[in-house]
N, CA, C and O of each residue as an XYZ file, in Angstrom:
844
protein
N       0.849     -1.192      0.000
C       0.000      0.000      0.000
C       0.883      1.240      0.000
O       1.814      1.447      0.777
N       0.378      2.196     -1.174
C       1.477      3.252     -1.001
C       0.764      4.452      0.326
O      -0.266      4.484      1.000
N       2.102      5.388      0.165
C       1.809      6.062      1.626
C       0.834      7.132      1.185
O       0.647      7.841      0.196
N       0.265      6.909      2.447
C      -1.308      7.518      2.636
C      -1.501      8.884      3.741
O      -1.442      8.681      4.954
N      -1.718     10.182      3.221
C      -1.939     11.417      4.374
C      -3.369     11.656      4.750
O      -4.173     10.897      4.208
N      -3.960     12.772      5.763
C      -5.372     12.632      5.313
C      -5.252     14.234      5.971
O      -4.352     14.492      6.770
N      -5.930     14.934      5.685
C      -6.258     16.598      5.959
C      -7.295     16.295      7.258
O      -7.533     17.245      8.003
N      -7.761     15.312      7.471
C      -8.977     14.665      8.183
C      -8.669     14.157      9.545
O      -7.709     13.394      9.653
N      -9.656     14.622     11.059
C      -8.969     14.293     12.301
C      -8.808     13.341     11.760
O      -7.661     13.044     11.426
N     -10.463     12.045     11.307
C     -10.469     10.457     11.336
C      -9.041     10.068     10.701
O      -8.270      9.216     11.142
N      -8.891     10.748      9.753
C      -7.302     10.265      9.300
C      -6.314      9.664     10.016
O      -6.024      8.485      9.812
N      -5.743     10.353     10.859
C      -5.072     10.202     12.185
C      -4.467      8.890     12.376
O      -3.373      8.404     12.092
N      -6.201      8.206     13.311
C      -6.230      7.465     14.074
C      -6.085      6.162     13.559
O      -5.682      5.110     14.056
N      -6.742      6.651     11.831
C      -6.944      5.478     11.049
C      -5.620      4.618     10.682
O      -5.394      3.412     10.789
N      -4.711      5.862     10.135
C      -3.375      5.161      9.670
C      -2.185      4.983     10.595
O      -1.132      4.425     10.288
N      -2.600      5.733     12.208
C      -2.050      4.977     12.933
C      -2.143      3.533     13.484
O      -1.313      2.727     13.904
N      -3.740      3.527     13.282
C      -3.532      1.817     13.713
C      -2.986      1.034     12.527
O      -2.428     -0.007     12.876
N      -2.998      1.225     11.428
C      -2.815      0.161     10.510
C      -0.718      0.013     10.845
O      -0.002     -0.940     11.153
N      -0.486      1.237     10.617
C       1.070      1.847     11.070
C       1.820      0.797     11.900
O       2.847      0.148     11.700
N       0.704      0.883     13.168
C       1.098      0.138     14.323
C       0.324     -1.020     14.414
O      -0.009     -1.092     15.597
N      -0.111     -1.902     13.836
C      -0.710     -3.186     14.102
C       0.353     -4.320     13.789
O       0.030     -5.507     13.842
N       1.307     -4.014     13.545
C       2.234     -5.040     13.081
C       1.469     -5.868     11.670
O       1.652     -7.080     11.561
N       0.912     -5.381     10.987
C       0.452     -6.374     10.286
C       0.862     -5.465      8.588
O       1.099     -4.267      8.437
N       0.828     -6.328      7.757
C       1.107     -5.317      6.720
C      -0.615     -4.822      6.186
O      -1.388     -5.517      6.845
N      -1.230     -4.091      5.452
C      -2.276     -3.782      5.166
C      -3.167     -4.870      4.711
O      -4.202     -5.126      5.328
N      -2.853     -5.433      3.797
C      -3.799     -6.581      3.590
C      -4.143     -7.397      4.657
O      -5.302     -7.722      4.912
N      -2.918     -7.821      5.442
C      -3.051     -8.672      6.477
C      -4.005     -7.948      7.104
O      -5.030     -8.627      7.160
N      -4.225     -6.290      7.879
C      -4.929     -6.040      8.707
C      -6.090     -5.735      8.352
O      -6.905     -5.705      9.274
N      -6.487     -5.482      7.285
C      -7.625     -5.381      6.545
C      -8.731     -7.314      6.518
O      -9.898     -7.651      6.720
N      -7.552     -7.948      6.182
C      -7.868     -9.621      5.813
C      -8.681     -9.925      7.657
O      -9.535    -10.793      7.837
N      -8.265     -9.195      8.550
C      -8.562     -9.430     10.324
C      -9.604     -8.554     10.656
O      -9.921     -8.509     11.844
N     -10.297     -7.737      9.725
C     -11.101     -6.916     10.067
C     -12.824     -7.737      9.292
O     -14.017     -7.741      9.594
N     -11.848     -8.385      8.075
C     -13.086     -9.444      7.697
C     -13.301     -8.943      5.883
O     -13.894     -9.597      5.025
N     -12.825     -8.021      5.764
C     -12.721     -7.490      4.172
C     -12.083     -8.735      3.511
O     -11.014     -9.112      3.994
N     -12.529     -9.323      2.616
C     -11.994    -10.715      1.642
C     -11.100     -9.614      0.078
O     -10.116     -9.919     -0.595
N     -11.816     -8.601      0.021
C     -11.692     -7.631     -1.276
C     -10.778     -6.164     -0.873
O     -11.072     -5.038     -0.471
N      -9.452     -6.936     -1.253
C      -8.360     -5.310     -0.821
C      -8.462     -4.539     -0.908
O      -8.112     -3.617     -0.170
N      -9.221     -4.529     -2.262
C      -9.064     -3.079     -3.217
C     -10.337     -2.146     -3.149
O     -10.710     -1.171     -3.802
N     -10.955     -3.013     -1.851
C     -12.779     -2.439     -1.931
C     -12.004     -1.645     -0.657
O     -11.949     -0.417     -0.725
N     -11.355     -2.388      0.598
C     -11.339     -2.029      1.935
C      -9.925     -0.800      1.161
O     -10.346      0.349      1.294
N      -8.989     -0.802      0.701
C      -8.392      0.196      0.378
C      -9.387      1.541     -0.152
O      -9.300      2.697      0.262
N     -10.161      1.113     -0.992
C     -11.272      2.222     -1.595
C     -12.232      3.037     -0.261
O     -12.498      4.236     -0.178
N     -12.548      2.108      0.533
C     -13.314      2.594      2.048
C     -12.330      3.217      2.680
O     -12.535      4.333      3.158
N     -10.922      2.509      2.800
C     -10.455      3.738      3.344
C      -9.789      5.279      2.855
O      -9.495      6.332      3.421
N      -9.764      4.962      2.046
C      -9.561      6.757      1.181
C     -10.325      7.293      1.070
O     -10.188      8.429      0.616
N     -11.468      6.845      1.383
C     -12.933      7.738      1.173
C     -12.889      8.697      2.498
O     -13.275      9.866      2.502
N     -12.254      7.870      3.819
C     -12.698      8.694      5.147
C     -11.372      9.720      4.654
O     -11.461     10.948      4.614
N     -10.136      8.933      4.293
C      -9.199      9.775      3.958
C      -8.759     11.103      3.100
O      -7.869     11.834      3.534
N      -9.283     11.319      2.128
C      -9.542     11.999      1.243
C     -10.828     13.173      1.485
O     -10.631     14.386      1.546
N     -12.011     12.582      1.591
C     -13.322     13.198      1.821
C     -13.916     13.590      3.209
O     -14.951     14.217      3.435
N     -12.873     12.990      4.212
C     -13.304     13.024      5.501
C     -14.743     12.128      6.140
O     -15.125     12.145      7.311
N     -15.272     11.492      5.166
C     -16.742     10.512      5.095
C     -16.833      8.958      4.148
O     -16.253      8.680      3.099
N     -17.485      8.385      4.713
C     -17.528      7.167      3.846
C     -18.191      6.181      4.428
O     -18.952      6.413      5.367
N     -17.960      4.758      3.871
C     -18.732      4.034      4.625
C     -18.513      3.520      5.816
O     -17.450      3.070      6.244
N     -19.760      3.607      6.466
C     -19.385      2.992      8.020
C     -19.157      1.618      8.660
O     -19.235      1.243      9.829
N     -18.771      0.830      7.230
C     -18.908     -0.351      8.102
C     -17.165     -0.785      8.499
O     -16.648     -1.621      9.241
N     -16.544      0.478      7.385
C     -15.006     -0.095      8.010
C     -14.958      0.661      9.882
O     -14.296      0.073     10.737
N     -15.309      1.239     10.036
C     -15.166      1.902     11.053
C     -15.995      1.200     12.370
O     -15.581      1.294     13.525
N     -17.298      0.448     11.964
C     -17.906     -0.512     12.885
C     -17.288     -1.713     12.744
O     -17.523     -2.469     13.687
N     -16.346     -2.302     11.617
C     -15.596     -2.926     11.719
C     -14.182     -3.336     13.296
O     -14.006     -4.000     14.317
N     -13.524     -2.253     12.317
C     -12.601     -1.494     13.416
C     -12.716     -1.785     14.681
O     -11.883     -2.321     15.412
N     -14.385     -1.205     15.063
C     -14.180     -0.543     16.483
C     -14.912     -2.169     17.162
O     -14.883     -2.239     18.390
N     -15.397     -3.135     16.568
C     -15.397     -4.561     16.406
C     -14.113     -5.440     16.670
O     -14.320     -6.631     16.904
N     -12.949     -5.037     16.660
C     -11.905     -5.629     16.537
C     -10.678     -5.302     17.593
O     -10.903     -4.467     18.470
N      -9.330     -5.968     17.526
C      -8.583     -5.785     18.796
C      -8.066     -4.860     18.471
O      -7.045     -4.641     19.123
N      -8.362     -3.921     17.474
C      -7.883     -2.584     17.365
C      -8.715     -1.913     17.679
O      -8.157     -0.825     17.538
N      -9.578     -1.720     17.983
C     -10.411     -0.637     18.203
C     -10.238      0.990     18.908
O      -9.844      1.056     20.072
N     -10.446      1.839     18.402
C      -9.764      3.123     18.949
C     -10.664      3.216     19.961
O     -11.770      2.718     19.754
N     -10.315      4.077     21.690
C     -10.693      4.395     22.632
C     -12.266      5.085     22.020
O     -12.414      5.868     21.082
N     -13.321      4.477     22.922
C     -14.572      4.920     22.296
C     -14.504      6.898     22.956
O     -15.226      7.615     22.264
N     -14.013      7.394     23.711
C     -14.079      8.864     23.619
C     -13.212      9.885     22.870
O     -13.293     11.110     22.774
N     -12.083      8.693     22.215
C     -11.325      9.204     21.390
C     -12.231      9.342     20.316
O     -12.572     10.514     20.161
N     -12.709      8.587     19.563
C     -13.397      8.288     18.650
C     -14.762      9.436     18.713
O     -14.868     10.454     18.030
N     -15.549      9.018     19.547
C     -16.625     10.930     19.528
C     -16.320     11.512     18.966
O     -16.821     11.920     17.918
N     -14.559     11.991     19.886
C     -13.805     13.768     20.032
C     -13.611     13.568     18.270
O     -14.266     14.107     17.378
N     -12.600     12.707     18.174
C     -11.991     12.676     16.810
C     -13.498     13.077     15.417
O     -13.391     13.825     14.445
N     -14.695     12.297     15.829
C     -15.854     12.501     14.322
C     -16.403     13.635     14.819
O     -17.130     14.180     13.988
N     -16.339     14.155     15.777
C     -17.191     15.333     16.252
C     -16.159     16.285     15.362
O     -16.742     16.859     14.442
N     -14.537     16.601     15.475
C     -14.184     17.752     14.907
C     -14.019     17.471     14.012
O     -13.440     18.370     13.403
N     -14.373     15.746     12.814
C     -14.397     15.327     11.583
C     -15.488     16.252     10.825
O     -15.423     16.840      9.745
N     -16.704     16.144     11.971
C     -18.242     16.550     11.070
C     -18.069     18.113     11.022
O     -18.791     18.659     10.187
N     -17.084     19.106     11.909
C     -17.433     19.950     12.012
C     -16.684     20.757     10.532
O     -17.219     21.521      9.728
N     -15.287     20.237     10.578
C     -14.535     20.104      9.166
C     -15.463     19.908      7.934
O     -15.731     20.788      7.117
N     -15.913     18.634      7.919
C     -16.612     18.208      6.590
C     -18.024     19.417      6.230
O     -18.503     19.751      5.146
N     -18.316     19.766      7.393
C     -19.571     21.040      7.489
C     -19.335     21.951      6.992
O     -20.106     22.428      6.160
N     -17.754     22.739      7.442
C     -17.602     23.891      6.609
C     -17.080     23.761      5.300
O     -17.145     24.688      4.493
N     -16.469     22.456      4.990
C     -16.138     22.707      3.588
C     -17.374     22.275      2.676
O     -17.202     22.612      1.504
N     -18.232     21.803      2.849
C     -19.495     22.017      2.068
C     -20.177     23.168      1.965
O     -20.600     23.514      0.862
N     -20.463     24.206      3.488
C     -20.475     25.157      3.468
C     -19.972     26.106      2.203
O     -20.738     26.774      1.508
N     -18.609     26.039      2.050
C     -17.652     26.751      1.236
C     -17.761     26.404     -0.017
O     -17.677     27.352     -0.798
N     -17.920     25.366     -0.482
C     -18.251     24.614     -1.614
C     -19.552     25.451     -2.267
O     -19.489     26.270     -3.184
N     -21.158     24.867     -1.289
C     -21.957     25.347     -1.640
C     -22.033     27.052     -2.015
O     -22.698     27.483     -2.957
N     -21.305     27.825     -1.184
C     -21.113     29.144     -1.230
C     -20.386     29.749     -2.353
O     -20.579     30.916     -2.695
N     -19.467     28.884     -2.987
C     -19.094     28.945     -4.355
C     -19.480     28.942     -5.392
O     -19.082     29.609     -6.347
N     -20.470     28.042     -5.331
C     -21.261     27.422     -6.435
C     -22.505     28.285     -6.537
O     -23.052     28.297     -7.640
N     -23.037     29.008     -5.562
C     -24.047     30.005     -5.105
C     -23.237     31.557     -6.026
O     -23.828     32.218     -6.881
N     -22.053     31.771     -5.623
C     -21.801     32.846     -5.952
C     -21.456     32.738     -7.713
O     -21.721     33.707     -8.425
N     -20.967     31.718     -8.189
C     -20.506     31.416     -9.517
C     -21.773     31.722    -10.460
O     -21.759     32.391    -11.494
N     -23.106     30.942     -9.739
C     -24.088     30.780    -10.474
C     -24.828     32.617    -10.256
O     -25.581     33.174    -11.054
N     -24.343     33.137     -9.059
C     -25.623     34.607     -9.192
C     -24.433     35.502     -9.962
O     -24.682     36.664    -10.285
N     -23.356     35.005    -10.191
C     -22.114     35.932    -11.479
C     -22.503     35.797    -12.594
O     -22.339     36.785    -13.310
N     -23.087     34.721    -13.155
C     -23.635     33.567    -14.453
C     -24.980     33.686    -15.192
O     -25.374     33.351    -16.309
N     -25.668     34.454    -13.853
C     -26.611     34.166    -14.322
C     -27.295     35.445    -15.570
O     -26.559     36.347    -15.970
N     -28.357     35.354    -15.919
C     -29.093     36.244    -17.100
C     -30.233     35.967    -17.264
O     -30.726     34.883    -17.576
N     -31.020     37.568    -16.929
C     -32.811     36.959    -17.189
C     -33.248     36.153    -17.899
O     -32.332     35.898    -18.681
N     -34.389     35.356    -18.227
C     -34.248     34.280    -18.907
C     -35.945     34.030    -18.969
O     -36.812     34.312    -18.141
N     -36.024     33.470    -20.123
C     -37.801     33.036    -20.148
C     -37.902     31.567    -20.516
O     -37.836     31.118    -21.660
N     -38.065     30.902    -19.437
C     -37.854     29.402    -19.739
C     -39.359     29.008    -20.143
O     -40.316     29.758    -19.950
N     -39.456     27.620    -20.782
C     -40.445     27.482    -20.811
C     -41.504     26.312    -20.026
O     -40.920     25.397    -19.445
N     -42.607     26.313    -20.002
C     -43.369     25.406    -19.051
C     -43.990     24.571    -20.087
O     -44.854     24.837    -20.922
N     -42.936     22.831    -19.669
C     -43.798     22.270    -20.537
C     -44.895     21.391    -20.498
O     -45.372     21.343    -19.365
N     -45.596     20.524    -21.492
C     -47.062     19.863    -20.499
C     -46.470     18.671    -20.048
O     -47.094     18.096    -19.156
N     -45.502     18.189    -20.408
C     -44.804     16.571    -19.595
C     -43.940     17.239    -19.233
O     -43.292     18.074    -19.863
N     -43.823     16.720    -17.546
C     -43.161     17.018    -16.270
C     -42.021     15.849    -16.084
O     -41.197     15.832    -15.170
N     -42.154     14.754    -17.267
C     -41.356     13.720    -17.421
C     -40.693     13.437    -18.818
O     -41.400     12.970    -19.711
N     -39.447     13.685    -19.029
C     -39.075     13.926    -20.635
C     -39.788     12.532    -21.111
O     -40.317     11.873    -20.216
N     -39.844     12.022    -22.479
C     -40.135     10.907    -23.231
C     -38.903     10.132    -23.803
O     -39.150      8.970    -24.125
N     -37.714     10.536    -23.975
C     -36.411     10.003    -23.413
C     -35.664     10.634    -22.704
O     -35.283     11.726    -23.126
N     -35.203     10.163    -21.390
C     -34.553     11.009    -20.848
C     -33.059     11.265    -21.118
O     -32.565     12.373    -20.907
N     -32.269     10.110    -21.640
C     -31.086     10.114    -22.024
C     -31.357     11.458    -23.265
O     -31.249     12.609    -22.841
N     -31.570     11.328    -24.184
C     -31.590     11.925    -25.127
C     -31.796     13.809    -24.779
O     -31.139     14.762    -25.198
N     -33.044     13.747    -23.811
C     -33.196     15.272    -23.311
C     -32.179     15.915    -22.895
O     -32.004     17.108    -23.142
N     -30.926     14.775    -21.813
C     -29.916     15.524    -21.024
C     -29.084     16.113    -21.882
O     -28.551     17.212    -21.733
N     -28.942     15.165    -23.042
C     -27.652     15.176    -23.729
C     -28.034     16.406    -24.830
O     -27.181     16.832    -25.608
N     -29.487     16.949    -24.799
C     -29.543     17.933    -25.795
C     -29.587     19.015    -24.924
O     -30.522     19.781    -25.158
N     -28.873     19.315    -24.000
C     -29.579     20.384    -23.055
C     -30.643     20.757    -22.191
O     -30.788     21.635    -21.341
N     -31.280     19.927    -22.605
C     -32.860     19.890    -21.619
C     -33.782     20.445    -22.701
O     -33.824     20.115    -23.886
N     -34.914     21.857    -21.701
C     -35.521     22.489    -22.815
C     -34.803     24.228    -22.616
O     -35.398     25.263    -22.916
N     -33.551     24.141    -22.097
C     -32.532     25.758    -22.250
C     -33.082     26.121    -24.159
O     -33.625     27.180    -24.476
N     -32.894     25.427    -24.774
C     -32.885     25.855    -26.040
C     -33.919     26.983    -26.538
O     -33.798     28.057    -27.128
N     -35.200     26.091    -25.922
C     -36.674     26.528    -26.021
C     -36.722     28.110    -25.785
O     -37.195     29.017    -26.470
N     -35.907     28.098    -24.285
C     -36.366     29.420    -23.737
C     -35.436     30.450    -24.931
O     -34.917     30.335    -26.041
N     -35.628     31.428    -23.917
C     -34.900     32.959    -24.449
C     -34.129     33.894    -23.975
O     -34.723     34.596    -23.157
N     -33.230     34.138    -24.127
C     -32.014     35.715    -23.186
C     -32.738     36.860    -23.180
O     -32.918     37.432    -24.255
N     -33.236     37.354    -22.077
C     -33.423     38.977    -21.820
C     -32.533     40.154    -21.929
O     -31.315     40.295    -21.819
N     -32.976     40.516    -22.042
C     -31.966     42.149    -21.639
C     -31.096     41.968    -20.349
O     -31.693     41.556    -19.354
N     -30.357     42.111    -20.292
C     -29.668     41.775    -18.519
C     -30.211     42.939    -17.665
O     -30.177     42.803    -16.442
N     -30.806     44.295    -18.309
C     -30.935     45.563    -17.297
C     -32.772     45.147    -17.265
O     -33.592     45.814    -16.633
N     -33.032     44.193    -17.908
C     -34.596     44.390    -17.698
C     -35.114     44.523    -16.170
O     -36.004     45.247    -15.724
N     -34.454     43.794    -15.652
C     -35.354     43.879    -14.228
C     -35.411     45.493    -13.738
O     -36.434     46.057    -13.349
N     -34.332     45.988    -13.826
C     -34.420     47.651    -13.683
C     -35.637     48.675    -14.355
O     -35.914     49.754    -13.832
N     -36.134     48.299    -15.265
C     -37.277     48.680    -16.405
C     -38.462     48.598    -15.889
O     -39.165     47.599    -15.741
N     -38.722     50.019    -15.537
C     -40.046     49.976    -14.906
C     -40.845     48.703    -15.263
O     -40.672     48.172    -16.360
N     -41.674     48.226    -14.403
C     -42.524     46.886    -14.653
C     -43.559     47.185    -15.785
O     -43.654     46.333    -16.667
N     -44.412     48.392    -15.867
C     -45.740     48.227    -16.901
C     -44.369     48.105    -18.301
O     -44.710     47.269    -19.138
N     -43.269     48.640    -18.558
C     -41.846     48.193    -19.392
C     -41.819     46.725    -20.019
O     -42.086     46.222    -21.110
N     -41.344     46.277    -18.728
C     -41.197     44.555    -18.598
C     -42.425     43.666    -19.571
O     -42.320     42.880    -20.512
N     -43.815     44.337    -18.680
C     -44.789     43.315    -19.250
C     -45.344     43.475    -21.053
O     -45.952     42.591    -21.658
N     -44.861     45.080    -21.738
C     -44.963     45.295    -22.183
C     -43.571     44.269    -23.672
O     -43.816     43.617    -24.687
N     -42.398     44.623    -23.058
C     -41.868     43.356    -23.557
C     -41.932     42.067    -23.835
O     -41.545     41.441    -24.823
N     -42.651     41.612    -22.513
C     -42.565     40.362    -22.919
C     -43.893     40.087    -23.270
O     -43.788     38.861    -23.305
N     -45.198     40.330    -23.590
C     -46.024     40.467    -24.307
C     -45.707     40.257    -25.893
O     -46.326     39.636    -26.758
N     -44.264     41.164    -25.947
C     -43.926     40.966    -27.355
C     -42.898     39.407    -27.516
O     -42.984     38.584    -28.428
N     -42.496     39.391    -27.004
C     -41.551     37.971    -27.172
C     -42.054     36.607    -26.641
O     -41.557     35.654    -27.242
N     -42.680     36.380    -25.932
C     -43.370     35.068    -25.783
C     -43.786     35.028    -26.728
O     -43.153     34.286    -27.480
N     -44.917     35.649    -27.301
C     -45.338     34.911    -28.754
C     -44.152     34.436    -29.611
O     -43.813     33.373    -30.130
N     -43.747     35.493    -29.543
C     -42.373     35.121    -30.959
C     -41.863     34.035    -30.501
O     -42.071     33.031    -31.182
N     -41.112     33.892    -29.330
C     -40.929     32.218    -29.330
C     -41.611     31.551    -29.072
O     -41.165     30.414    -29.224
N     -43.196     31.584    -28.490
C     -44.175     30.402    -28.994
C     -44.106     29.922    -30.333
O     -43.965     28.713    -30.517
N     -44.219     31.016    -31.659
C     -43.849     30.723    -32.667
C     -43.077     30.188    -33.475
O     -43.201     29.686    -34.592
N     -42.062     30.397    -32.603
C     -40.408     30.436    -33.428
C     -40.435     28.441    -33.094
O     -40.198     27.517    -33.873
N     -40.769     28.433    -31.843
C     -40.525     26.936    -31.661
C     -42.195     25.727    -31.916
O     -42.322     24.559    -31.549
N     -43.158     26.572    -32.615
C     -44.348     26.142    -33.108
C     -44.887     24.983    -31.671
O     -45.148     23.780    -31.672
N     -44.881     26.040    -30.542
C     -45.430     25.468    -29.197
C     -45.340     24.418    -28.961
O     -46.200     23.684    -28.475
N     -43.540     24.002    -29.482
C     -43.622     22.568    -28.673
C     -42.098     21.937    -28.280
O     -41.191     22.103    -29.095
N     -41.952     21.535    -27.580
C     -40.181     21.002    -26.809
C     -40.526     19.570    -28.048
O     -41.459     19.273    -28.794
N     -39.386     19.080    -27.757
C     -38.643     18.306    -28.559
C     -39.339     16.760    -27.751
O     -39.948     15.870    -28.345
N     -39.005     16.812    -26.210
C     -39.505     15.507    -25.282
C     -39.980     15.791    -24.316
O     -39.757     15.024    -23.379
N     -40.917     17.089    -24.032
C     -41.574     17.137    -23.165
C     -43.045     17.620    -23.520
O     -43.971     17.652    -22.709
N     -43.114     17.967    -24.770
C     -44.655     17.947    -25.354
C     -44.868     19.126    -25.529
O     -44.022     19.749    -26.172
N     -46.021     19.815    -25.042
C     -46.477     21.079    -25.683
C     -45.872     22.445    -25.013
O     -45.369     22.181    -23.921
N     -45.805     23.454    -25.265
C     -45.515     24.715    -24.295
C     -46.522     25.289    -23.809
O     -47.230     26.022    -24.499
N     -46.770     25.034    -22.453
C     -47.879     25.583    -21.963
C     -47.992     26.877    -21.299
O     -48.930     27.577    -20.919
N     -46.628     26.966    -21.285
C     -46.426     28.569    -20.561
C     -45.000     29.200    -20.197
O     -43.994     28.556    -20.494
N     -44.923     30.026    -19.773
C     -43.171     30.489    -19.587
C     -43.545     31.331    -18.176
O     -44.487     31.971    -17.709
N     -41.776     30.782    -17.697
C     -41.660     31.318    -16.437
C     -40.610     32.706    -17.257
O     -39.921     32.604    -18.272
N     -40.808     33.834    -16.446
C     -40.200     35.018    -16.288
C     -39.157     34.966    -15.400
O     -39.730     34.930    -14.311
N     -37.916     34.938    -15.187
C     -36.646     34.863    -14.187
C     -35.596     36.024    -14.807
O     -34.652     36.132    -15.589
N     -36.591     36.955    -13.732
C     -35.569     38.612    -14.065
C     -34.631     38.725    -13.412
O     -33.732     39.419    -13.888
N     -34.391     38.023    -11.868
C     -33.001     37.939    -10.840
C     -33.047     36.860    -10.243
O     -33.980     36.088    -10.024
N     -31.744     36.834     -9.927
C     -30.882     35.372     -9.534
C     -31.916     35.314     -8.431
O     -32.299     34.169     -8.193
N     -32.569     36.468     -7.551
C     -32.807     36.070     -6.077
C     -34.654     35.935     -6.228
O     -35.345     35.447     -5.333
N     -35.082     36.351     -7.238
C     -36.949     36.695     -7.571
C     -37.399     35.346     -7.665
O     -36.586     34.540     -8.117
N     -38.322     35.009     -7.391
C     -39.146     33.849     -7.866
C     -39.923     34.268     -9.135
O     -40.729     35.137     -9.465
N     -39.314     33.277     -9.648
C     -40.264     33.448    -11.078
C     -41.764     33.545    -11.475
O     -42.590     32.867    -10.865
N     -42.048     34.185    -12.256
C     -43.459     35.102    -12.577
C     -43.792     34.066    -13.766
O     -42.895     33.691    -14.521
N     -45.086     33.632    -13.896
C     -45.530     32.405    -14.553
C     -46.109     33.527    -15.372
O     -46.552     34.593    -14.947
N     -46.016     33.026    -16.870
C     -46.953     33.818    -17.993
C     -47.217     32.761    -18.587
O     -46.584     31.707    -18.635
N     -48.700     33.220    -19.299
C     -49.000     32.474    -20.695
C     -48.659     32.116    -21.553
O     -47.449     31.953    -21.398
N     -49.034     31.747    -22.816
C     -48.330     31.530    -24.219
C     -48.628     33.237    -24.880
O     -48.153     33.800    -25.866
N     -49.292     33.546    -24.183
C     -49.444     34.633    -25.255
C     -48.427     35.580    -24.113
O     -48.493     36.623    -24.764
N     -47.968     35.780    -23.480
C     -47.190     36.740    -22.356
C     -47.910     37.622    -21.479
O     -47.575     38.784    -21.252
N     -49.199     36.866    -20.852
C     -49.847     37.525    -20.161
C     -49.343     37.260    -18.936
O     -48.372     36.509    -19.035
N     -49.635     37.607    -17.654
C     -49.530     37.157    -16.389
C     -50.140     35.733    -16.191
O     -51.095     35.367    -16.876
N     -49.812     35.277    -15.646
C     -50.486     33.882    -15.389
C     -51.231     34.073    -13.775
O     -50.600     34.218    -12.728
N     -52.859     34.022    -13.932
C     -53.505     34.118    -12.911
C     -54.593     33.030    -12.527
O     -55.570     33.135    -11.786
N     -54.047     31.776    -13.381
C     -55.060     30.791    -12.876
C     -54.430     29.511    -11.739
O     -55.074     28.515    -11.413
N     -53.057     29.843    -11.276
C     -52.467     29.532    -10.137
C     -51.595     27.988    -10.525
O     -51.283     27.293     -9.558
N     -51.396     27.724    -11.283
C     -50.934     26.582    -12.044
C     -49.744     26.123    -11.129
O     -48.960     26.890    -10.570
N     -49.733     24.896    -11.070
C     -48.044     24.417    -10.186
C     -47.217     24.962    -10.865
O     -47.608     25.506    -11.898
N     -45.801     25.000    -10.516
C     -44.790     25.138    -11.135
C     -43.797     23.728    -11.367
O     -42.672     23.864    -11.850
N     -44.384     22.228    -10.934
C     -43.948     21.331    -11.445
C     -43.653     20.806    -12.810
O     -42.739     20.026    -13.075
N     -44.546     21.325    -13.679
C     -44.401     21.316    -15.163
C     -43.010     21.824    -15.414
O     -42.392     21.144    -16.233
N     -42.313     22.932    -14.873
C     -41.072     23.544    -15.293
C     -39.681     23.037    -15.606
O     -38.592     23.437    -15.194
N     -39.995     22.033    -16.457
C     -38.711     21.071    -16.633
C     -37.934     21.766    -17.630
O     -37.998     21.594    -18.847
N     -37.175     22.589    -16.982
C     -36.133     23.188    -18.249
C     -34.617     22.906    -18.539
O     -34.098     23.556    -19.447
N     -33.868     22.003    -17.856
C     -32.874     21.676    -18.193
C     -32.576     20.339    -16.855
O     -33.090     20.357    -15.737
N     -31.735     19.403    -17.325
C     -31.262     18.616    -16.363
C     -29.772     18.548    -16.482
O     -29.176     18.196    -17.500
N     -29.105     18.991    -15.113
C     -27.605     19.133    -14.633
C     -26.727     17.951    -14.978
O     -26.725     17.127    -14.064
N     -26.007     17.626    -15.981
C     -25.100     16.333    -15.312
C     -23.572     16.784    -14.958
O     -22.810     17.562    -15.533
N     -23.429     16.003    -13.810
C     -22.579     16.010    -13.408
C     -21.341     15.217    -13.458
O     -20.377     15.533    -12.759
């Protein structure tokens, strides 16, 4: 096994026992009950690396004549979780700020299947991003009777332009309005009226993320 660090308290404790068990890794892994090296090597880089993973090497472990002191063990996942907390924190806060840098008003559209008709095929075309349309970026600033007056004019045109219908989700039944990263979106018609007959917003399948 090559040599292993971890940014992680659990780290620690982990590669000290293996360190100190007198056993070489397989061997101490083979005593913990893992038959599959390369699975119990994979479990442990997960706590190592990610600070999380699965728990059964660790109920393993604490199963065995190694077992780390059970108040060591608390102290040690207590300042594990508090670690793993803020860097998701930080993560998410990134990804928050990237996307309100990114973003641009936008008129997505609402379609009548809430379930594509292939889904492979939908991801890989973008979803329904295509469908919709780019705003003005200063629109939200534009006085509102402005706004509705615009988009009065452009919903139709792309009702038209795309002859009211997505590719795998069926008909266009309506468009959401998304003037800022932080607004909840304003439901309109096909024709760009306000939408006042209270409709879910589950229909709004406009793109799917892969990761």
């Amino acid at each position: 096994m090559k040599a292993r660090h971890s940014n992680y308290p659990i780290g620690t404790p982990l590669l000290h026992l293996i360190d100190q068990s007198g056993l070489d890794p397989k061997a101490f892994f083979a005593e913990l009950g893992f038959t599959n090296f390369s699975k119990a090597i994979e479990r442990l880089d997960s706590w190592l690396v990610h600070g999380e993973g699965n728990a059964l090497l660790l109920e393993r472990l604490q199963s065995s004549r190694f077992a780390i002191d059970g108040n060591l063990l608390k102290q040690v996942m207590a300042e594990n979780d508090v670690l793993v907390k803020r860097e998701r924190e930080a993560v998410a806060k990134r990804e928050e700020d990237e996307a309100r840098t990114a973003f641009q008003p936008r008129l997505e559209v609402v379609p009548e299947l809430s379930r594509p008709t292939q889904i492979t095929l939908f991801c890989l075309s973008g979803g329904n991003q295509r469908f919709g349309s780019r705003l003005p970026d200063d629109i939200s600033a534009w006085p509102w009777d402005d706004q509705l007056a615009y988009l009065k004019q452009v919903v139709p045109e792309n009702f038209a332009k795309h002859q009211g219908r997505t590719y795998f989700t069926g008909k266009i039944i309506g468009y959401l309005y998304r003037r800022t990263f932080d607004s909840e979106p304003i439901q309109l018609t096909v024709t760009g009226d306000l939408e006042t007959q209270g409709e879910p917003l589950s229909h709004a399948v406009a793109y799917l993320r892969l990761r």
